[in-house]
N, C-alpha and C positions, 0 to 999 in steps of 0.2 A: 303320961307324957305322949304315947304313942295316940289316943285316942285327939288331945290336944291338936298334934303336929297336925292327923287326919283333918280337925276340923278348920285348922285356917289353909289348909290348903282346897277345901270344899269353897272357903268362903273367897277365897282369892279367884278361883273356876267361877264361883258365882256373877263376881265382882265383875269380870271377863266377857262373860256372858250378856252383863247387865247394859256393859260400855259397845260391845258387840251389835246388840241389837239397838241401842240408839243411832251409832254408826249405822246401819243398816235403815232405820225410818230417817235419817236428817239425809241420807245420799239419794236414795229413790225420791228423786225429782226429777220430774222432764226437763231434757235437755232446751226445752224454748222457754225457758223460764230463768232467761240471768239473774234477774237479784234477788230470786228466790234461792237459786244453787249458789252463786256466793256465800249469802247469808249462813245458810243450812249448810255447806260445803264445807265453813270453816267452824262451824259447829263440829261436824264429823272429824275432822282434821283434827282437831282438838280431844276430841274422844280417842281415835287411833293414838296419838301420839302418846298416851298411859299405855300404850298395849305395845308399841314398836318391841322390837327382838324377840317377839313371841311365836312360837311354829306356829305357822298356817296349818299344814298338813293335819294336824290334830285338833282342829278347833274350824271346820268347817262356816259356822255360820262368822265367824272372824275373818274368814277367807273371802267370804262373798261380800259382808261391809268394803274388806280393802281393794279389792278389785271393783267395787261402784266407785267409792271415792274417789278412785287412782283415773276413775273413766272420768269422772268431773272434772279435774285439775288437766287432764291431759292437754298439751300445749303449755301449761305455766311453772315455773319453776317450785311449786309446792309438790311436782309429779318427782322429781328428782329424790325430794324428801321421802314420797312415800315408797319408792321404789329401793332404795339406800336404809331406812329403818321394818322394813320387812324382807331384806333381802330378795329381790325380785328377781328373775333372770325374765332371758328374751327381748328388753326393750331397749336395749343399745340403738336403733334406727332412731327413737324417740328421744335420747337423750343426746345424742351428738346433733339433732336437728335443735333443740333447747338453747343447748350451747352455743351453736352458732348466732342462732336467731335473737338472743340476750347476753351476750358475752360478760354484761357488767353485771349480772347478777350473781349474786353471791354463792346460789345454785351451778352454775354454771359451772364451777370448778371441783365442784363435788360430781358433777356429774361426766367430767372426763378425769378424774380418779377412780368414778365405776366402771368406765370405758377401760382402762388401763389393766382393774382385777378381773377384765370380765376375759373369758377360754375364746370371744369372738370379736379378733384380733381385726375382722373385714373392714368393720364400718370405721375403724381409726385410720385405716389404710384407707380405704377409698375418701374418707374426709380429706386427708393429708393430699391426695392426688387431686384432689378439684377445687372449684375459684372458692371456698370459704378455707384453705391452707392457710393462709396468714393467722386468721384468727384459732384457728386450732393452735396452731406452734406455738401463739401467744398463751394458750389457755394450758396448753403440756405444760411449758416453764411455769406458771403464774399454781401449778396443782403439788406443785414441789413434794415430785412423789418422785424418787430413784428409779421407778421403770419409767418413769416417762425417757431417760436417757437413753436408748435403747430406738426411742423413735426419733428424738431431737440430734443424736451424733450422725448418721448417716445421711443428713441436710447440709451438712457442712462441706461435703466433699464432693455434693451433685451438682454440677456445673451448670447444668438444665434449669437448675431452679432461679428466681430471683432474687440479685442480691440482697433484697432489703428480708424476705424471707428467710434467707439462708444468716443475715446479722441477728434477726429476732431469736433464731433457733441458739445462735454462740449466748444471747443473752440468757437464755432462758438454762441454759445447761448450768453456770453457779447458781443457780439455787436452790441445789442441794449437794451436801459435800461430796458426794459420788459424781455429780457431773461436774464439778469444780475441778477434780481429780482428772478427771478424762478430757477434758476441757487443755488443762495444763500441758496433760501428755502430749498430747497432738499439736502445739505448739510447740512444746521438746523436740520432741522426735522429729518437726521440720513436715511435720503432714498437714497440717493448718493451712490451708489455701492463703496465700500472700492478704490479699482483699478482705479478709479474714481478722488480719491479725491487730489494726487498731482497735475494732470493738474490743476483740479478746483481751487488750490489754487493760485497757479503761474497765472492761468487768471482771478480770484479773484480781487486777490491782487493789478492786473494794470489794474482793469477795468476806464472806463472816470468817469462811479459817485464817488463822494468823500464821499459818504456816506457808496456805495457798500466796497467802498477801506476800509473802516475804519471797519466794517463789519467782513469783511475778514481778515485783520489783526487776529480781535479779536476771532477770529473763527478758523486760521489757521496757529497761531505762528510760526514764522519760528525759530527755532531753531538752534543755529550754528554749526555747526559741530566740531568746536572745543572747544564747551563750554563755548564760549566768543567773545568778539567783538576782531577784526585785532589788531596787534599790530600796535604802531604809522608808520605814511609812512618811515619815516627814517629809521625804524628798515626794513620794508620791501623791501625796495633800497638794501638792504644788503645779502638779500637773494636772492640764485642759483634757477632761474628757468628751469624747463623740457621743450620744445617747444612741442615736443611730445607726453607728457602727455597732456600739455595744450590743443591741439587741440582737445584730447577726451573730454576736460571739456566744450569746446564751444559746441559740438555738443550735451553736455550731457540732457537728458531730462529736469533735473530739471535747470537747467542753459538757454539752447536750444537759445545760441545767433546766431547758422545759420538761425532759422527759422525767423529774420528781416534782417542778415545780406548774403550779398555775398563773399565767398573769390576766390578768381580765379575763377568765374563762377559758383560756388556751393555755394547752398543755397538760400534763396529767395531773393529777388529783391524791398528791401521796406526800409530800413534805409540805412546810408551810406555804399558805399562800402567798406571795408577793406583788400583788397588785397594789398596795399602799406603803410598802418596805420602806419607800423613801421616806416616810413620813413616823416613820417608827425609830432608825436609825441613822444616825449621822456616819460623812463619807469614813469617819475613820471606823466607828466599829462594821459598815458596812464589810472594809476590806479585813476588818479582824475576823471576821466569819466565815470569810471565804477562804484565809489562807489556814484555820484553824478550826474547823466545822466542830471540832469535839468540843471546842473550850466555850460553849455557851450554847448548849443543845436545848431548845424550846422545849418549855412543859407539855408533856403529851406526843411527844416526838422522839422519844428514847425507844432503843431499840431492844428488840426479845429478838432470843431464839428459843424457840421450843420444836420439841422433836415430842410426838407424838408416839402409842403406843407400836404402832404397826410399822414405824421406819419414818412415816412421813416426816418431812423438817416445815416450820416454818420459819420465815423470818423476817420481821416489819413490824409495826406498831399495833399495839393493842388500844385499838380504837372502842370498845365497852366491854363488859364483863359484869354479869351478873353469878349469883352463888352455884350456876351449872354450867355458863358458858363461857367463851372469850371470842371474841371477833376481830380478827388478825389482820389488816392491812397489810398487802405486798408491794413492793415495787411493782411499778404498772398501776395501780388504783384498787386493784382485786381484795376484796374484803372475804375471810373465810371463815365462817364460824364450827368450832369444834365443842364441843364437847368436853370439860375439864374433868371426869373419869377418863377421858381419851388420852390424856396426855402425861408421859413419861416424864419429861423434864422441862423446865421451865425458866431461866436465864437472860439476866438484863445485860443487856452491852454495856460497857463504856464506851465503848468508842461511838462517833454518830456513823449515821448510813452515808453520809454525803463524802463523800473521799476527800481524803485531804491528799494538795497535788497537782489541785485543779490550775493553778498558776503558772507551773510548768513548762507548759505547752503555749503559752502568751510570750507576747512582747510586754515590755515596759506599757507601752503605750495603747496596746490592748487589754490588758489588765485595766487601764483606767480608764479605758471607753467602759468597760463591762462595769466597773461601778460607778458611771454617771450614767447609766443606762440604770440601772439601780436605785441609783438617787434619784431619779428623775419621776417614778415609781410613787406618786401622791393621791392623796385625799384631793377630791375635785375642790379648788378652789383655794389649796397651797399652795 
């Protein structure tokens, strides 16, 4: 048995070795040579990634492949990858320079959750203090990692900074139940900056805990603008809407239905699209959707939560998933792929992500600007 064990673990060193030095002839290529080191680049890449979580320190000629490769990719978010599955230190300047400069890539977010474990705390701090702040604050919330809270609570209460920065930051703290928590408090306890407190409440109000949710409610009434609940649907069929007005009410803060949805290309890229809605649904179930977002949630649009080995939460739609991975859609657009040994638990919503509520804060008469503005939403030539 013992001779056995000995010899697949020779062969497994062999195997190492063998993948090692391929890595090592596909990376040594001169850097004037782009589609050569593409080519050959993503050869290596592909060899490394049989070998990720392996110690460098003991395996020298493994060492030398991954630091050519890592020199190839440097500047693209494949460096992310390889600095994250060989556990790298040192290259935080590179990887908060990535992140800014690609925010939409899926790297990107991986790559300020290694900012975050990493002992050198400077370059999040000097990122957060100069003009790419926004997108950093954007990418802390969107890495739904519990120490990002830690950098995203103390934005809230800096006067210096701008408000739209200082709103990104309240958004960013529910997404994950530790900042949902802290979030709440400081709206409790009356420390929530006035200016503060409509985001807080609209992200409140739809946070994943049901506990937060309820919280929130009772914390942040929503009051209807017109003094009372919508008249019955029928009465509302009846009424003349603005298309025009309506489009200011989608984009309106307290509304803010571009910030999950897209319409011709504007807006973000996270719930269904609406550029043809009119054309898909009639005005009444347009308005059954809006007052009831859970009672007919589109296929592939159901929501997870999963929480991850190491703490991380996510939670948004599982946009593909193959037998090793899953790639997770957040609010905001941010796509994150994990690893499915990564993940502890795994949890379909009922409920949909779209808050129900949103009518609330409407007139009669704004409500049915906002679904002729909806309806209005066709195929070229309807």
């Amino acid at each position: 048995m013992e001779n056995g064990y000995l010899g697949i673990e020779k062969l497994k060193k062999f195997a190492a070795g063998c993948l090692a030095a391929l890595a090592v002839l596909v990376a040594g290529v001169p850097r004037d040579s782009r589609a050569e080191v593409d080519d050959r680049t993503r050869l290596a890449l592909e060899a490394l990634n049989r070998l990720k979580d392996t110690d460098l320190e003991v395996n020298p000629a493994l060492k030398q492949a991954v630091l050519r490769v890592l020199e190839q990719v440097r500047g693209e978010p494949e460096f992310v990858e390889v600095v994250r599955d060989f556990k790298l230190t040192g290259h935080e300047r590179e990887l908060i320079d990535l992140a800014v400069r690609k925010p939409q890539a899926p790297q990107a977010v991986t790559a300020v959750r290694l900012l975050l474990a990493s002992t050198n705390s400077a370059i999040l701090k000097e990122a957060l203090a100069g003009k790419s702040a926004p997108t950093v604050v954007e990418l802390l919330g969107a890495a739904t990692d519990p120490r990002a809270v830690a950098w995203l609570q103390p934005l809230l209460t800096d006067s210096n900074r701008p408000l739209e920065l200082r709103q990104t930051a309240v958004r960013g703290l529910p997404q994950t139940t530790e900042g949902a928590h802290v979030l709440l408090a400081l709206a409790t306890d009356g420390v929530l900056p006035k200016e503060l407190r409509p985001v807080a409440a609209t992200e409140l109000r739809a946070a994943r805990g049901p506990e937060v949710r309820a919280a929130a409610i009772k914390l942040f009434p929503i009051e209807s603008a017109a003094g009372g609940n919508l008249p019955p649907v029928s009465e509302l069929l009846t009424m003349s809407g603005d298309p025009k007005q309506g489009a200011e009410i989608f984009r309106r803060p307290a509304v803010a239905c571009h910030t999950c949805h897209q319409v011709n290309g504007d807006g973000t890229d996270f719930g269904p699209k609406l550029s043809e809605i009119g054309s898909k649904l009639g005005k009444e179930a347009l308005i059954a959707s809006v007052l009831d977002p859970s009672s007919g949630i589109s296929f592939g649009f159901e929501a997870w939560r999963i929480e991850l080995k190491n703490g991380t939460e996510l939670f948004g739609l599982v946009v593909s998933e193959t037998a090793e991975t899953l790639s997770v859609k957040q609010q905001g657009g941010q796509v994150t792929d994990v690893k499915k040994s990564e993940v502890a638990t795994r949890e379909k919503q009922s409920l949909s992500i779209m808050p129900a509520g949103l009518e609330q804060s409407l007139t009669p008469q704004e409500f049915v600007d906002l679904i002729a503005y909806l309806s209005s939403l066709r195929k070229a030539g309807m």
